[in-house]
N, C-alpha and C positions, 0 to 999 in steps of 0.2 A: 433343670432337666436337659440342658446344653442343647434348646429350641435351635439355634441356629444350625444345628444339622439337618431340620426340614427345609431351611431355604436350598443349602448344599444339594439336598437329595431332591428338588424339585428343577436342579439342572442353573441356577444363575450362578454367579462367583461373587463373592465376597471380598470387595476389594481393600475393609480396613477392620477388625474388629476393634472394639474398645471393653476392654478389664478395667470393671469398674466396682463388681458384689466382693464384698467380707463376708467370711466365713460367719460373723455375728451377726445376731438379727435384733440386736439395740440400739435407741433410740442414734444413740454416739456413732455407733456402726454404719445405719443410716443416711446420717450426713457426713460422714468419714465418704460415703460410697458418689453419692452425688458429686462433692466436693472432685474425687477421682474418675468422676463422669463429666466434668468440666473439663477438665483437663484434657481426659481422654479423645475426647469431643473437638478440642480446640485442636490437637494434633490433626487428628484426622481432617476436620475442614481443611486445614493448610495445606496437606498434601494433595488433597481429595479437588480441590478448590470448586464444588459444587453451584450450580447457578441457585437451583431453590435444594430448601428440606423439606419433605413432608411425613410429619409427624401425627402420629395416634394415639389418644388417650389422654392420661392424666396420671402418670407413674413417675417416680422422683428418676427413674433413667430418662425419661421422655423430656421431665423438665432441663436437666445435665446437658442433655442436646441442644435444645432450645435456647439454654442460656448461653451455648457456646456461639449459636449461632445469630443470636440476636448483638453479642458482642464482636462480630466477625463481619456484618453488616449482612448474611445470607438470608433472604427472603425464607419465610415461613408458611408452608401449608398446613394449617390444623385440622384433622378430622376430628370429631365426636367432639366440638366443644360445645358450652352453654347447658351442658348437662348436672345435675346439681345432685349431691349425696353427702347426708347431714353426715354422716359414722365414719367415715373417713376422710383423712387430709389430703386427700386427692382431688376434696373441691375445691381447696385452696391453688392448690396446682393445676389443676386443669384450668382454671379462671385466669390465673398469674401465663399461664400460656396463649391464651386468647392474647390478650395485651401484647403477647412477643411476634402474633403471627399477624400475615398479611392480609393471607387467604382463609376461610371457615368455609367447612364442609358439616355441616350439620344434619342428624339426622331426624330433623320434626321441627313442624312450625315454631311449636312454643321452646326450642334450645334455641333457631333461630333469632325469636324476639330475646333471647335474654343474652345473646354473642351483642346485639346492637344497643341494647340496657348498657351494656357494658362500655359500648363509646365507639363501638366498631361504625365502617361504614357499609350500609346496607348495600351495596354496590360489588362490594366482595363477600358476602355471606350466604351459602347457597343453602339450599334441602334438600339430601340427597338419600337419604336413607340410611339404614346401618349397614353398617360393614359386616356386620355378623349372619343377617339375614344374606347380603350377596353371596357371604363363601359357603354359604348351606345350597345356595341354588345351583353355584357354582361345580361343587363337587360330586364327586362319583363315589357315593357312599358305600361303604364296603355291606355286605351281606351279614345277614344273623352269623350263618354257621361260619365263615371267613374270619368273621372280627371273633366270634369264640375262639377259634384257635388262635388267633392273635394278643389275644390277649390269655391267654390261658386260664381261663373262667366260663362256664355253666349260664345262662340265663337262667332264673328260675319263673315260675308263673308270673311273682310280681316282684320287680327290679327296682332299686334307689340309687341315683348319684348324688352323693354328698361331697359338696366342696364351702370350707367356710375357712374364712379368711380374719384376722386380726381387725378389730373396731379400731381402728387405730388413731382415732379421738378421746379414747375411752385408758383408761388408766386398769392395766390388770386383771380387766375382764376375760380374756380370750381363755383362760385356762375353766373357770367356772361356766363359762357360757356355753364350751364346747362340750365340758362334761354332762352338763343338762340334755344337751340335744344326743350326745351317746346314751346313756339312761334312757330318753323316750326309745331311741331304735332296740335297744336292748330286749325291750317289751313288745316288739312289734313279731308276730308268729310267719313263719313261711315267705321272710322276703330275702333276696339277697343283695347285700349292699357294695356299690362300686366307690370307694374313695379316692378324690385327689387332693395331693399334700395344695397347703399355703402357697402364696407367690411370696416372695423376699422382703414381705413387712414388717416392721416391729414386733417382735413377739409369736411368728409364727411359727417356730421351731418345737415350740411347747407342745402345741396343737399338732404338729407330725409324729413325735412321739406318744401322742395318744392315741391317734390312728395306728401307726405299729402295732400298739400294745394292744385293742380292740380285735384287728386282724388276726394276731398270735391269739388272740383266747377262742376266734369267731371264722378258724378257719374255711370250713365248710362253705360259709356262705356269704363270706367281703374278701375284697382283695382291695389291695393301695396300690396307686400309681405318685411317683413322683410327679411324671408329664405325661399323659395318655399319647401325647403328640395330638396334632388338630384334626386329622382324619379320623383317628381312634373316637373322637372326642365326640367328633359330630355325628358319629359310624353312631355311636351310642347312648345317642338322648333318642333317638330313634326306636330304640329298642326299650325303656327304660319308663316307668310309669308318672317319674318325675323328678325333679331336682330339686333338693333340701338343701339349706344353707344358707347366703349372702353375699354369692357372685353375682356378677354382675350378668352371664350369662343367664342365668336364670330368668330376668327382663328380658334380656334383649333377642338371643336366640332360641331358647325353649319354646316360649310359644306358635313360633314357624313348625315346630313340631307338633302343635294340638298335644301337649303335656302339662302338667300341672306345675307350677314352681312353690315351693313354702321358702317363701323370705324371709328370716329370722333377722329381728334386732333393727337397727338404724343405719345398716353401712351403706345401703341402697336408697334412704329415704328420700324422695325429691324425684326420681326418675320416671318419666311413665311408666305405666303398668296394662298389661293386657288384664281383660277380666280371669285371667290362667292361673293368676298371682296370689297367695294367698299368703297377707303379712300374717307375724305374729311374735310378740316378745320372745325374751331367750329363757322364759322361765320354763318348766317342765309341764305347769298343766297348761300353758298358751303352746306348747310344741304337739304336746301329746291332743289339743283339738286341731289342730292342724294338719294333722299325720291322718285324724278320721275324716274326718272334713274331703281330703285328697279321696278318699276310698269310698267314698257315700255315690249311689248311682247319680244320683241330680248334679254334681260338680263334673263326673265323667263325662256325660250328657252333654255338659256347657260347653266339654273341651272342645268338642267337633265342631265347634264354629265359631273356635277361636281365632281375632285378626289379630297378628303382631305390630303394635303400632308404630314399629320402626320400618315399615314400607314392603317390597313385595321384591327387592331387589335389586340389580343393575347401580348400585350407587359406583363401583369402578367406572363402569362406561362414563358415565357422566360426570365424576372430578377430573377424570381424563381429557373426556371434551370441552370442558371451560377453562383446564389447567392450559389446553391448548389455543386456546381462542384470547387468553391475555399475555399483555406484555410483560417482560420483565421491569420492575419498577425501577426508576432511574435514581432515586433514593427511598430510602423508607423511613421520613416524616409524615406521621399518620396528625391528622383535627381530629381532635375529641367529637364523636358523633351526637349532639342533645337532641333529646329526645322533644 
């Protein structure tokens, strides 16, 4: 959705981009794109010649950087490591990036303990909260009637955002698993449904094309975004009764909103959970009790006093303040930390 227009339109400059996505979203494609994120990455540190990086997530671009700069000798800040999700190879990366960084910004005790499981030393690993929860406090959310026009869609009494993303552990699924979950909405009376396409994983293309096709039969009452953009995004869990799927938002920022989430499948498994969370298989009658479940008064009830266990906010302030209170390391041989 060529995201990097919101940093442009939030007024900073962009001093390097690096082209690094294939039009393809296979397996080959994938590591074609990394491999071209290495690269891209290595160019830009050389001209760029940055003191630290600091890096977010657990995305094969995220690792592309990391690996550029772990080979470049450039100190690493990692936010959101130590966090664990069986369904996707993202734990595999996000763990392989701990190892490359210097700095952990973690957001919960128990990611903390598993950054220093890992051999880190507890001396650089902080709890700072999510990220996701800050830029909701942070922001100036746009209005019901505003974000309708902007998005040029209707709220209806009762609203769904579906975002579901490639298992990407999983061999083939993404096409059957999404169809089950269209089937249960299919059956659901009086709601309107807001989709967002896949992020650039294996096999999520299949999955955009069934959204299309869903929209084109169900115009009335879904609309698809490739990218809401992040204001859109956050403008409308706010409005919205709940988020279906196996983003990660769903965890981490929904519940700041007193909403429900239905986590479908294994791509999330390992992550805290608010009590907001309601797992459940990818099959049709584990979606379709799901879907009641969200709608039953005794679960709406709960939501009102829902805590998000990713903290209360302010995690900016505070990587800021420690990023600023240490020194630059004079090299980076790290001791394995035993436990």
């Amino acid at each position: 959705g060529l995201t990097y227009q919101e940093i442009e339109t939030d007024g900073f400059k962009i001093n390097q981009k690096v082209e690094m996505l294939l039009s393809s979203d296979s397996p080959s494609a994938i590591s074609k794109s990394t491999g071209l994120g290495i690269i891209g990455f290595a160019d830009a540190f050389n001209n760029l010649n940055p003191d630290l990086i600091i890096v977010l997530g657990d995305r094969y671009e995220i690792l592309a950087a990391s690996t550029a700069a772990m080979f470049t000798n450039i100190p690493i800040a990692h936010i959101h490591g130590g966090e664990t999700t069986k369904g996707a190879y993202d734990e595999a990366i996000r763990h392989s990036i701990t190892k490359m960084s210097w700095w952990h910004f973690v957001a919960a005790d128990e990611y903390k303990n598993r950054v220093i499981q890992l051999g880190e030393d507890p001396k650089r690993v902080f709890n700072v909260g999510g990220m996701g929860v800050d830029s909701i406090k942070k922001s100036n959310l746009i209005s019901k009637q505003d974000l309708e026009k902007k998005l040029k869609f209707k709220f209806g009494t009762k609203n769904l955002l579906v975002t579901f993303h490639p298992i990407t552990l999983e061999k083939d699924t993404s096409q059957r698993y999404f169809k089950n979950l269209l089937e249960c909405i299919n059956r659901l009376k009086n709601i309107n449904i807001i989709f967002t396409f896949t992020n650039s994983d294996t096999n999520g293309q299949v999955i955009n094309l069934m959204i299309d096709k869903y929209v084109n039969d169900n115009i009335k009452n879904s609309i698809a975004f490739i990218s809401m953009g992040h204001l859109n995004y956050l403008s409308t869990l706010k409005f919205v009764d709940g988020v279906v799927g196996n983003s990660s938002s769903g965890l981490l920022e929904a519940p700041t909103f007193n909403i429900g989430t239905i986590n479908i499948g294994d791509r999330q498994t390992g992550r805290l959970k608010a009590e907001s969370i309601i797992d459940c298989n990818p099959d049709q009658n584990s979606i379709t009790s799901a879907l009641e479940k969200l709608y039953t008064d005794d679960f709406q009830n709960k939501l009102k006093s829902t805590k998000n266990p990713y903290g209360e906010g302010k995690a900016t302030e505070k990587i800021m303040d420690i990023l600023k209170s240490q020194s630059l390391p004079n090299n980076l041989k790290k001791s394995f930390y035993n436990l």
